[in-house]
C-alpha angles and dihedrals in degrees: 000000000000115000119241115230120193081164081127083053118048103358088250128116116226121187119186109203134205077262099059092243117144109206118196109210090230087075094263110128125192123190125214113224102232115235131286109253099230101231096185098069085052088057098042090052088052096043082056088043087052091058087089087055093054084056088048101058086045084068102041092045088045090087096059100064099023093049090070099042090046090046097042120107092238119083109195103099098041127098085220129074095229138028109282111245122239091255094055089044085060089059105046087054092049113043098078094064086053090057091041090053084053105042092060096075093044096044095046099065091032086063088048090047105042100015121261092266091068092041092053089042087054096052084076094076093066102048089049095051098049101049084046084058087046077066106059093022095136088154128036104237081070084059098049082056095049089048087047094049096050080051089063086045090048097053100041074058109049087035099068115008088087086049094055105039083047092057097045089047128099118220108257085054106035087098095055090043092047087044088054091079103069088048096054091045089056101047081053090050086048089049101069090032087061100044104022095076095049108038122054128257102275102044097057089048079059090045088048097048093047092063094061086054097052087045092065099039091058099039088045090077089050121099130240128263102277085213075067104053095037086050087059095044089250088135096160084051105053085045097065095042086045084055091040091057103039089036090226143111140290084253102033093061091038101100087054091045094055093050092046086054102048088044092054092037088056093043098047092048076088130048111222126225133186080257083064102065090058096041093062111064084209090060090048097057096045083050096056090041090056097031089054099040087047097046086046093055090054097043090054083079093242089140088054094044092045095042095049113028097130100055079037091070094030092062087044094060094207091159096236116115098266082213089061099031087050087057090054089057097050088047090048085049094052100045086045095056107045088065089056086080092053094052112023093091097039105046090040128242094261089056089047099050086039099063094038092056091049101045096035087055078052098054095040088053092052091057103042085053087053095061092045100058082045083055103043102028105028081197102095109151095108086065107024096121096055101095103053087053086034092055088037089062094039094055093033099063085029090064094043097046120010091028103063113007105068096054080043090052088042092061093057111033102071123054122242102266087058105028098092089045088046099047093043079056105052097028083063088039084053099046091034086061081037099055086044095058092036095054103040102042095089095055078045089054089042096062091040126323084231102067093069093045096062092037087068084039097063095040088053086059093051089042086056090053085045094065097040093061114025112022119098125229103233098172119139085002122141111234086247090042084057085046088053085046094054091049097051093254113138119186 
């Protein structure tokens, strides 16, 4: 940067360095305090960003309250002219994580291509489509393709919406904006448990369309990942959104803008390929962290719990209305979950993940306990209270550790040339595991449901020595420092 000399003015020579330092050449030196980085306009971009999560837990709580109006006898307020059978029950839980295992490798070039900003605006087409289908389903096979097209709309979200709340992050809240996720998908899963049991069919599919629509209202007036825009040479571009995101000046985000440059200039020497995930043993290594965290979240049965909260509690006979004790869980969801943003970057992402798997085995054993001594006993009024605190604690440490962390982890582990390839890979890891659990639990709760409880159980325990032992802390880390990490580099 040029000096400034007023040597003509006062007699004295100024020099203004790349440090923001003024030095007097009389030996007086004056340092200029850099500017603040303005956090809240981070966090209001990925508030905005979250939105699309918000649509993504309307569609995975849907089932709950829709399952036991499509199965019911009477047929008034079903779009369908008979009960659906188990199987098809099955189906309509399951095809969105079908769609979901697809969409990744359509949405991840399509973020390197039109920006992530575009890719996430677009997911709203899906999600506005299939609940207009939900409206006219008079036969189930309309509603297997609404279920498969809010799939598509699932995975360009949860494609790219890590990528892009990672790239617009600083370093010391990427953490908490990574963590907001899992809260947003929540409240949209609250959201349908809350009104689904108390408006008709048809009125909840109106409450769920609107919220795609508000989405991209909102995120419209949000600015593209500046990593995006650097990664195409549009260097003036990714300046203003840079400003835009840290609320400072030209010169007071110069400094960032010249490291994300030179990072997406060295990654992109280099195209990656899905061969290149497997070549660098970095990128290896990134791939089997997030691969892991991301299999384990959906082994711990949080598609089957969420899917099916409300026969959950039916079959468990608690006493307590399954309509009213499913709310609960989507409250306790939601509060949980909001805690996950003010620690997530202070306890550390390893801690977090360490106490969710072990508590969550616990809770999944309890319950699985519970439906044994209902099995074997029939008498279970000593315990009968045991499934509505044993599901509180589940969903309470899931949304505070294998909610949220692992998509969190996911936007900062892999460089640029290799992020969109590596999170088409995991998101469809993580639905085809999705779409496994999802379709066999029923034939599982028909034997007992027990046996999948401890299942969950079992795989939470694993998921806990996985972490010990594999995952990375990534907590206060540069996205280049975690790249050094994974390489063996330690500076």
């Amino acid at each position: 940067m040029p000096s400034i000399s007023r040597e003509e003015e006062t007699g004295v020579q100024y020099s203004y360095t790349e440090v923001s330092t003024f030095q007097i050449s009389e030996g007086n030196t004056r340092t200029m305090s850099p500017e603040p980085v303005k956090s809240g306009r981070i966090f209001m971009a990925a508030v905005a960003a979250n939105l699309s999560a918000f649509v993504v837990g309307t569609t995975l709580g849907w089932t709950s309250p829709i399952g036991p109006k499509l199965k019911s006898e009477d047929t008034s307020d079903s779009p369908l002219s008979r009960p659906i059978t188990s199987d098809e029950d099955a189906w309509i839980s399951s095809l969105i994580a079908v769609g979901a295992l697809v969409a990744p490798f359509v949405a991840g070039p399509m973020a390197d291509r039109i920006g992530r900003k575009w890719v996430l605006l677009s997911s709203s087409l899906f999600f506005v489509l299939a609940f207009g289908l939900n409206m006219v389903a008079s036969e189930v096979w309309i509603l297997y393709m609404s279920r498969l097209i809010q799939g598509f709309g699932v995975g360009f979200v949860m494609t790219v919406q890590p990528m892009y709340v990672g790239e617009i992050s600083t370093d010391n809240v990427r953490g908490a904006t990574g963590s907001l996720m899992q809260l947003f998908i929540v409240g949209g899963i609250l959201y349908v448990y809350a009104i689904g049991p108390y408006v008709s069919y048809q009125a909840l599919q109106w409450c769920c369309i609107v919220v795609p629509v508000v989405f991209d209202l909102v995120f419209y007036m949000m600015p593209e990942s500046p990593y995006f825009f650097a990664g195409k040479g549009r260097k003036s571009e990714a300046l203003k959104s840079l400003q835009f995101l840290r609320g400072q000046s030209a010169e007071g985000v110069h400094d960032e803008m010249a490291e994300i440059q030179a990072n997406v200039e060295e990654a992109m020497a280099s195209k990656g390929t899905v061969m290149d995930l497997f070549k660098n043993a970095g990128n290896r290594r990134a791939l089997f962290i997030c691969a892991g965290l991301i299999s384990f979240q959906q082994l711990s049965g949080i598609n089957v719990v969420l899917f099916n909260s409300q026969s959950i509690f039916t079959s468990a006979k608690t006493g307590l209305d399954p309509a009213i004790a499913t709310i609960i869980i989507g409250c306790v969801q939601v509060g949980s979950s909001a805690l996950t943003p003010l620690v997530a970057d202070r306890l550390g992402r390893k801690v977090m993940l360490l106490t969710s798997s072990s508590v969550m085995s616990i809770g999944l054993a309890a319950l699985g306990a519970f439906f044994y001594m209902q099995l074997v006993k029939g008498d279970i009024s000593s315990v009968v209270w045991m499934p509505v605190p044993a599901l509180i604690i589940y969903n309470i440490v899931y949304c505070t550790g294998f909610g949220p962390l692992p998509w969190a982890v996911l936007g900062e582990m892999f460089p640029a040339n290799i992020k969109s390839v590596a999170s088409s890979v995991v998101a469809s890891t993580c639905w085809t595991l999705g779409f496994l659990v999802t379709f066999f639990y029923p034939s599982l709760d028909a034997l007992g449901s027990y046996y999948a409880f401890w299942l969950f159980a079992v795989c939470m325990v694993v998921a806990f020595f996985f972490v010990l032992f594999v995952v990375m802390e990534t907590k206060g880390l540069s996205l280049q420092q975690i790249q050094d990490r994974l390489n063996g580099k330690r500076n």
